[in-house]
MARLO-458483 format. One record per atom (N, C-alpha, C): residue in three letters; x, y negated, z. Coordinates in pm, 1 decimal, padded with zeros to 6 digits. Atoms other than C-alpha are relative to their C-alpha. Layout:
N
GUPA  residuo        c1        c2        c3
GUPA      Ala         X         Y         Z
...
END
This chain:
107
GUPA  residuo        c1        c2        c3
GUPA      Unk   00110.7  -00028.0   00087.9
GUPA      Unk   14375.0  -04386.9   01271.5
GUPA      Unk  -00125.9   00033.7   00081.2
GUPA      Unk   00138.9   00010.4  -00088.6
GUPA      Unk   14148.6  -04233.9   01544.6
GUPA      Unk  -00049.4  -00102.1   00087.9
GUPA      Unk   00057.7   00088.8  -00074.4
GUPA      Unk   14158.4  -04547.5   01743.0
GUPA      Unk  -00121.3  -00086.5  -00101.5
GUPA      Unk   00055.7   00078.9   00109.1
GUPA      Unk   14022.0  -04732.7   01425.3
GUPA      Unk  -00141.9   00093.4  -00013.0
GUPA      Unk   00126.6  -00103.5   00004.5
GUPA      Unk   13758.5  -04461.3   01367.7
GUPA      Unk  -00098.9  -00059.6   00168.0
GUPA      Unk   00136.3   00051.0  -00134.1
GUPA      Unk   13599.3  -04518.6   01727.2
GUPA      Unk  -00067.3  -00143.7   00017.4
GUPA      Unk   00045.3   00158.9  -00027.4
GUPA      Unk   13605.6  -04868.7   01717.6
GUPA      Unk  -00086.3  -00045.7  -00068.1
GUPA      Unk   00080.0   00025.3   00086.1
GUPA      Unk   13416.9  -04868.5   01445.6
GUPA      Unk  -00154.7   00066.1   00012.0
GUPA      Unk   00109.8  -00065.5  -00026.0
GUPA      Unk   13177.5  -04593.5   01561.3
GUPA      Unk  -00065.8  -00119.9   00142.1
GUPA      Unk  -00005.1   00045.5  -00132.2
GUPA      Unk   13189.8  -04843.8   01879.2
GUPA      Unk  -00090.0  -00131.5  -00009.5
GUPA      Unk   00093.4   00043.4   00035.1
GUPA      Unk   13002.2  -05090.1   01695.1
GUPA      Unk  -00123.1  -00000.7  -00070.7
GUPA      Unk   00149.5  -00058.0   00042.3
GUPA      Unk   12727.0  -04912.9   01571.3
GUPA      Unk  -00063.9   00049.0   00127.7
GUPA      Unk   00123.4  -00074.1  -00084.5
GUPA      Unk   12561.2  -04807.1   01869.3
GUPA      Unk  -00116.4  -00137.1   00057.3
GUPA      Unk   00152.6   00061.5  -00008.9
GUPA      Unk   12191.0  -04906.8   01964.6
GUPA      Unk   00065.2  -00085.1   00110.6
GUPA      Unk   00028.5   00050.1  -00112.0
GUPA      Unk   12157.7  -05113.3   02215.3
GUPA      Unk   00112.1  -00106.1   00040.1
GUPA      Unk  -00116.6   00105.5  -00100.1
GUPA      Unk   12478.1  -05329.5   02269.2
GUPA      Unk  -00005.6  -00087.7  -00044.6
GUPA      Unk  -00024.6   00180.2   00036.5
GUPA      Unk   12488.4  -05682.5   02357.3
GUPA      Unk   00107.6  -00069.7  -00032.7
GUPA      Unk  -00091.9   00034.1   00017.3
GUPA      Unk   12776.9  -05738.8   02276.3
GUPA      Unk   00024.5  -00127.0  -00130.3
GUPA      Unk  -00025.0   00063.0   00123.4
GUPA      Unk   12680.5  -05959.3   01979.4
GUPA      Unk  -00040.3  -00139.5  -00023.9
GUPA      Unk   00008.8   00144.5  -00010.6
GUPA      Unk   12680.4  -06288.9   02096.6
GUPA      Unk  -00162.8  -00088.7   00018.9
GUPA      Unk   00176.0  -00005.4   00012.0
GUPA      Unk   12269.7  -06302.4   02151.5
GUPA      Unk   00020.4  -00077.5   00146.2
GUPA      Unk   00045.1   00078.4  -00090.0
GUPA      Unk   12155.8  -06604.4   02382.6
GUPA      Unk  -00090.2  -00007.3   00064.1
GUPA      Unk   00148.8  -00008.4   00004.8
GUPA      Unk   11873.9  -06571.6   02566.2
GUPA      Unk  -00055.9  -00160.9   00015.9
GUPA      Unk   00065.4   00136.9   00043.0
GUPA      Unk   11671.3  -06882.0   02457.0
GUPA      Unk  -00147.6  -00008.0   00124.0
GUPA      Unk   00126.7   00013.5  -00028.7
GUPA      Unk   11362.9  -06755.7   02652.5
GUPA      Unk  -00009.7  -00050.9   00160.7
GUPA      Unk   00008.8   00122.2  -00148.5
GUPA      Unk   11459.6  -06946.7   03009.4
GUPA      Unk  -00082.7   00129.5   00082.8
GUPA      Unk   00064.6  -00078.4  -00127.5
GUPA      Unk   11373.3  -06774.0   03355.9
GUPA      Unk  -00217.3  -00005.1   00034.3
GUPA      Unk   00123.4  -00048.7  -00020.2
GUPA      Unk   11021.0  -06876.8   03331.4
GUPA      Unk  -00118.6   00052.4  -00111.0
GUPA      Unk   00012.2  -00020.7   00117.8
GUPA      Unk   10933.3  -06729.6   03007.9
GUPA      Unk  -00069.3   00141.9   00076.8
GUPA      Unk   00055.2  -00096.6  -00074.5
GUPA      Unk   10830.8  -06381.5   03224.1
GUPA      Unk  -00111.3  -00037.9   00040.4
GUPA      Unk   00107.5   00062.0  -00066.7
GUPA      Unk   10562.8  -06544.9   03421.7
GUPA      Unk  -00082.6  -00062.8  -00099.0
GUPA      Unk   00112.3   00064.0   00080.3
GUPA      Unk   10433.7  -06752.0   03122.1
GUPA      Unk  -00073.0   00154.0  -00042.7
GUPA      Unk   00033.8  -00089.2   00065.5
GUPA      Unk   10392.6  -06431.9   02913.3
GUPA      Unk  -00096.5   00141.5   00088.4
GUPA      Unk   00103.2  -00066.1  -00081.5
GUPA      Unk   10225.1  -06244.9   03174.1
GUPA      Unk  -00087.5  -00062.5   00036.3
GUPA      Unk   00112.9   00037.0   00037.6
GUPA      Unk   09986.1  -06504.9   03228.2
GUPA      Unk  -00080.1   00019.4  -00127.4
GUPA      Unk   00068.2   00000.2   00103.3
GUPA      Unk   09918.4  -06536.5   02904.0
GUPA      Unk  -00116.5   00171.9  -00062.9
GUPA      Unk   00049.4  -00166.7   00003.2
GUPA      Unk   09856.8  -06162.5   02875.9
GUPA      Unk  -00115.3   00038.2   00095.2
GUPA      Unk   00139.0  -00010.7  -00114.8
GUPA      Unk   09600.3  -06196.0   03177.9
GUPA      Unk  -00113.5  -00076.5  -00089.9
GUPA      Unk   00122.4   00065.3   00055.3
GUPA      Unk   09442.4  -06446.4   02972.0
GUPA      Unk  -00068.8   00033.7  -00097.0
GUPA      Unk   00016.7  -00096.2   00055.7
GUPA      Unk   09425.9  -06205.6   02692.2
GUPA      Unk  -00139.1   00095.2   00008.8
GUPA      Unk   00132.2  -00106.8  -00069.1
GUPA      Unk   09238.2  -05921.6   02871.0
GUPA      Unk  -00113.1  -00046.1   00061.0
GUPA      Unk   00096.7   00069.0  -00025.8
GUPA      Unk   09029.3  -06204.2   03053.7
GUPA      Unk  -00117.8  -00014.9  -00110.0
GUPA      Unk   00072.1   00028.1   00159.7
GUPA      Unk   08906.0  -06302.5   02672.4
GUPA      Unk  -00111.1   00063.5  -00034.8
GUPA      Unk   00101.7  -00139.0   00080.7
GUPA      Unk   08833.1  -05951.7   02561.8
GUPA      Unk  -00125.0   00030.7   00081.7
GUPA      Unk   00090.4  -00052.7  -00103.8
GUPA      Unk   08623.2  -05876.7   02884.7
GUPA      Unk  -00128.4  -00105.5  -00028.9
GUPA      Unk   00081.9   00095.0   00025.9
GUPA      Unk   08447.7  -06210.6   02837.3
GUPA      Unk  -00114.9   00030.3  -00140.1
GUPA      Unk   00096.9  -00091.9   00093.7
GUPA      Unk   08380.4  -06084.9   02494.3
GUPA      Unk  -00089.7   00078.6  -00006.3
GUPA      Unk   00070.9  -00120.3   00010.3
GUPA      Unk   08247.7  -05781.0   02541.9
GUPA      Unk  -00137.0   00012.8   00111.1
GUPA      Unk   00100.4   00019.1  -00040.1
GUPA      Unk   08004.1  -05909.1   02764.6
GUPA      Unk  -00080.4  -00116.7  -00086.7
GUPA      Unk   00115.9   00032.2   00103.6
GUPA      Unk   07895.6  -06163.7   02529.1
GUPA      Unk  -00041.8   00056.1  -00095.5
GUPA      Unk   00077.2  -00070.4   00099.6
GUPA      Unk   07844.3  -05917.1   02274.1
GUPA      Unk  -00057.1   00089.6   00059.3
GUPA      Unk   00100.2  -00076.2  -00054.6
GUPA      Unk   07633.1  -05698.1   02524.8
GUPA      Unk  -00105.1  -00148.2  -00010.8
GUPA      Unk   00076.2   00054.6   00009.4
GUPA      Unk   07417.7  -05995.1   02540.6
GUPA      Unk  -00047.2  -00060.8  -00155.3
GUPA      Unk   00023.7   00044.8   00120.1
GUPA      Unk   07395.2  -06055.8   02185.6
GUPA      Unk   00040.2  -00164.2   00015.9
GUPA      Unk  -00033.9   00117.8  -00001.7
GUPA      Unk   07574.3  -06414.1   02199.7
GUPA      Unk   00136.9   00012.7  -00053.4
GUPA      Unk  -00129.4   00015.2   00043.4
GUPA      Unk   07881.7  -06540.7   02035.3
GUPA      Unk   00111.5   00035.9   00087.8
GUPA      Unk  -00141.2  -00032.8  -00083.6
GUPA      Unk   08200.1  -06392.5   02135.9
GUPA      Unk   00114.1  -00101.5  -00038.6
GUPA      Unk  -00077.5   00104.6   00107.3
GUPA      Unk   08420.9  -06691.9   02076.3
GUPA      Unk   00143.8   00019.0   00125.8
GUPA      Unk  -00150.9  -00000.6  -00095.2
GUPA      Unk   08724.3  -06635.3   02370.7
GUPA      Unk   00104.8   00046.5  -00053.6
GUPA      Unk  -00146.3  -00008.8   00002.9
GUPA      Unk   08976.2  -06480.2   02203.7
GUPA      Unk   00070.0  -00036.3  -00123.5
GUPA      Unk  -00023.4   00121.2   00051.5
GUPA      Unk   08907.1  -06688.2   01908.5
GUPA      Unk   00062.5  -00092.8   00032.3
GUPA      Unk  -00030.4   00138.8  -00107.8
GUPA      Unk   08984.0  -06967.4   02106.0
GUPA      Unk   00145.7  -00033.7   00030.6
GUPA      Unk  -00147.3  -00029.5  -00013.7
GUPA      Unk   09306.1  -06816.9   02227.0
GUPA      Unk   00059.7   00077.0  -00097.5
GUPA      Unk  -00121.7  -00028.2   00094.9
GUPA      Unk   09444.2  -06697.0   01905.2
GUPA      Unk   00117.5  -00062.5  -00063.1
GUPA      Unk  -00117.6   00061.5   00106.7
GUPA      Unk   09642.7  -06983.2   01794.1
GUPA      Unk   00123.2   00004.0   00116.9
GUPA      Unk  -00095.1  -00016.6  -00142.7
GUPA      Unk   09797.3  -06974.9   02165.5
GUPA      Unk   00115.7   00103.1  -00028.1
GUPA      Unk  -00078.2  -00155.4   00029.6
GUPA      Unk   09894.8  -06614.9   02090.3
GUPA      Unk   00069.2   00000.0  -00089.2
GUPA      Unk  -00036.1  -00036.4   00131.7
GUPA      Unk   09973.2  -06627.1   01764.6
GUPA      Unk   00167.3  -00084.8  -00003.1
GUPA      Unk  -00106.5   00104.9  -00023.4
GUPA      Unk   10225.8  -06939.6   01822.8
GUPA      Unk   00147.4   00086.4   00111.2
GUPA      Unk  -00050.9  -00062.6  -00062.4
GUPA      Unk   10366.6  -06731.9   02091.2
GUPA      Unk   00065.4   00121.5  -00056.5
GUPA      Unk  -00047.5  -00128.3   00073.5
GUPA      Unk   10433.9  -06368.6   01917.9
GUPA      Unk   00060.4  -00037.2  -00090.1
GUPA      Unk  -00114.0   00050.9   00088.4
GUPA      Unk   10608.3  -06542.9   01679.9
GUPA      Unk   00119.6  -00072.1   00056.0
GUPA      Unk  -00160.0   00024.6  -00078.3
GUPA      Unk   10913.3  -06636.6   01899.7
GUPA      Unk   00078.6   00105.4   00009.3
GUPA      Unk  -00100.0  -00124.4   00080.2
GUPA      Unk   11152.9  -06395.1   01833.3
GUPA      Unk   00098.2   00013.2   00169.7
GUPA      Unk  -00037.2  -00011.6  -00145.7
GUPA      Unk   11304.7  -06472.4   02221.3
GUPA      Unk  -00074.4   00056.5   00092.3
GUPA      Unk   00116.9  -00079.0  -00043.3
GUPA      Unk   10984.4  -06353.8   02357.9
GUPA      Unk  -00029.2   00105.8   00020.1
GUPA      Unk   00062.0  -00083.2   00060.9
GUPA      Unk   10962.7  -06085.2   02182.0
GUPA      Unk   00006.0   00161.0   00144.0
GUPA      Unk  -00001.2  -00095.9  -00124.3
GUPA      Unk   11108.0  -05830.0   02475.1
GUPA      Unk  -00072.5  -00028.1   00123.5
GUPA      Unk   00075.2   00008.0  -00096.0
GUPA      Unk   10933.0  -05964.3   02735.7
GUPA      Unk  -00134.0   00020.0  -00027.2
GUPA      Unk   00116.5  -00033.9   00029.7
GUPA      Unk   10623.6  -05936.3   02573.9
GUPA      Unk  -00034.3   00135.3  -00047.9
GUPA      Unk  -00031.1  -00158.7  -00000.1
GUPA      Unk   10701.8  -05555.5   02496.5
GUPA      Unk   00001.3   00039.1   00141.3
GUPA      Unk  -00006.2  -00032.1  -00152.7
GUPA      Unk   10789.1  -05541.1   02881.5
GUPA      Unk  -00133.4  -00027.2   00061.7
GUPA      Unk   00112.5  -00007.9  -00036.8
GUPA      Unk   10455.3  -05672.8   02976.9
GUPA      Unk  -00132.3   00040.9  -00027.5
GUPA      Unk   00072.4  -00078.2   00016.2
GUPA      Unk   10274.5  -05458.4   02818.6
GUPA      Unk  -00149.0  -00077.4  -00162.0
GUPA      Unk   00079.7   00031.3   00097.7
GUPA      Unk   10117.2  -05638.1   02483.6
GUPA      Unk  -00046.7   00102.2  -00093.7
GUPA      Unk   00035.7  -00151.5   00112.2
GUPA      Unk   10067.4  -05307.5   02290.3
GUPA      Unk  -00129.3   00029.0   00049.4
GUPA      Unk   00153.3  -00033.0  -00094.1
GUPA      Unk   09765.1  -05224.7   02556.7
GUPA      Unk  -00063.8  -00088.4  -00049.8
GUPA      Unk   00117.4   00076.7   00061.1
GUPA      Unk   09591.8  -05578.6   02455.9
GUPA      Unk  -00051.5   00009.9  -00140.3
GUPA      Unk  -00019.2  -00023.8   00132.3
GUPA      Unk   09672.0  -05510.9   02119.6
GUPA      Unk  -00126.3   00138.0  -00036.6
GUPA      Unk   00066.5  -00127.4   00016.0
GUPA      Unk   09522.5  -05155.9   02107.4
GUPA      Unk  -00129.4  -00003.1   00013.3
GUPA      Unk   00134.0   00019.5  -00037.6
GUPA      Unk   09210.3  -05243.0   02284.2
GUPA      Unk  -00078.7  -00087.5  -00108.9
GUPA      Unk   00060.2   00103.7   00136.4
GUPA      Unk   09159.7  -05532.8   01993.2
GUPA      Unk  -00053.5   00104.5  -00097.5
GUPA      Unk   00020.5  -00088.4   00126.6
GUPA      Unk   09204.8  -05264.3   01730.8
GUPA      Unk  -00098.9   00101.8   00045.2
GUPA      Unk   00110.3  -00089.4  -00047.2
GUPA      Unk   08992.9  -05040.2   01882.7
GUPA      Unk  -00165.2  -00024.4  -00028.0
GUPA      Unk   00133.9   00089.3   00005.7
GUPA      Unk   08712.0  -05313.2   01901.5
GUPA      Unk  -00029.3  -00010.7  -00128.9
GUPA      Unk  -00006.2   00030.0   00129.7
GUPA      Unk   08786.4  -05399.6   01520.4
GUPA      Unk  -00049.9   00153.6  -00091.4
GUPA      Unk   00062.3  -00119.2   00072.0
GUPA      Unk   08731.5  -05000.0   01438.5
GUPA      Unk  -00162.4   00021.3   00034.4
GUPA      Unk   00199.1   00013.7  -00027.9
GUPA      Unk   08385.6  -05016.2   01578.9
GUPA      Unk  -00052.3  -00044.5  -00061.1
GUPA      Unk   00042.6   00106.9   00098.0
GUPA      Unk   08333.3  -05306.1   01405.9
GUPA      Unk  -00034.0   00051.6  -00092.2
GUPA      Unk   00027.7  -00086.0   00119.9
GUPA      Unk   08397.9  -05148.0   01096.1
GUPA      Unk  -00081.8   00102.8  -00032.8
GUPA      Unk   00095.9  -00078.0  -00018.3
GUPA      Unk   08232.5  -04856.6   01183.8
GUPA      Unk  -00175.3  -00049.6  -00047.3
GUPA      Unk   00120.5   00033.2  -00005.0
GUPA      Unk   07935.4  -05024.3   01251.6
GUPA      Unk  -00052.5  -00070.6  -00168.5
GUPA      Unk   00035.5   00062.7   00120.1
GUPA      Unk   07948.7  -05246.0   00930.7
GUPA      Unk  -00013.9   00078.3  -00099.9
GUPA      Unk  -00060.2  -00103.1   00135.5
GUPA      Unk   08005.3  -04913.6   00712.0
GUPA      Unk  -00134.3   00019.7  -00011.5
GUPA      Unk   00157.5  -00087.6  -00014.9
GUPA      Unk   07667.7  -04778.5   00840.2
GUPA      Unk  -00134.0  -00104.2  -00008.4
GUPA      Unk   00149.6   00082.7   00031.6
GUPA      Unk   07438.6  -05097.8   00849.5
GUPA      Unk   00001.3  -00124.1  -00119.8
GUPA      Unk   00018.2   00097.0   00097.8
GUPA      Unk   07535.1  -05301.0   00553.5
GUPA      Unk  -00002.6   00032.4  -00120.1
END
């Protein structure tokens, strides 16, 4: 009876692979996703100097369908947690509260 009890507690715990999970995302799936993530922060920077100059910020426009195509792979998804997409992420939203900000007060 207690063996049955553990075994059962034995498949509830976090974290185990034990459940037949393939990794689909191939050895160079690291390296893409960290480029891509350079190309990211490249974007925003690009941005944020064309909107100091008052000119279209169109870079990360540009690269959203890239991204977007990408974050939706479900194989990805840890490596792109490992390389740190929450930081590009944050910095977006950050930009987007300004935004708002700004639009609250001059429109």
């Amino acid at each position: 009876m207690e063996k049955k009890a553990e075994k059962r507690r034995g498949n509830r715990r976090r974290g185990a692979k034990n459940n037949g999970d393939v990794d689909l995302a191939g050895p160079d799936s690291d390296q893409f996703v960290s480029n891509l993530i350079e190309k990211m922060k490249i974007a925003t920077e690009e941005d944020r100097v064309f909107n100091k100059s008052r000119q279209p910020a169109t870079a990360k426009l540009l690269l959203l369908p890239i991204v977007e195509q990408q974050l939706c792979r479900t194989d990805l998804m840890d490596i792109f947690l490992d390389n740190g997409i929450l930081t590009v992420i944050k910095v977006k939203i950050k930009n987007l509260k300004l935004l708002f900000i700004f639009l609250k007060y001059y429109l």
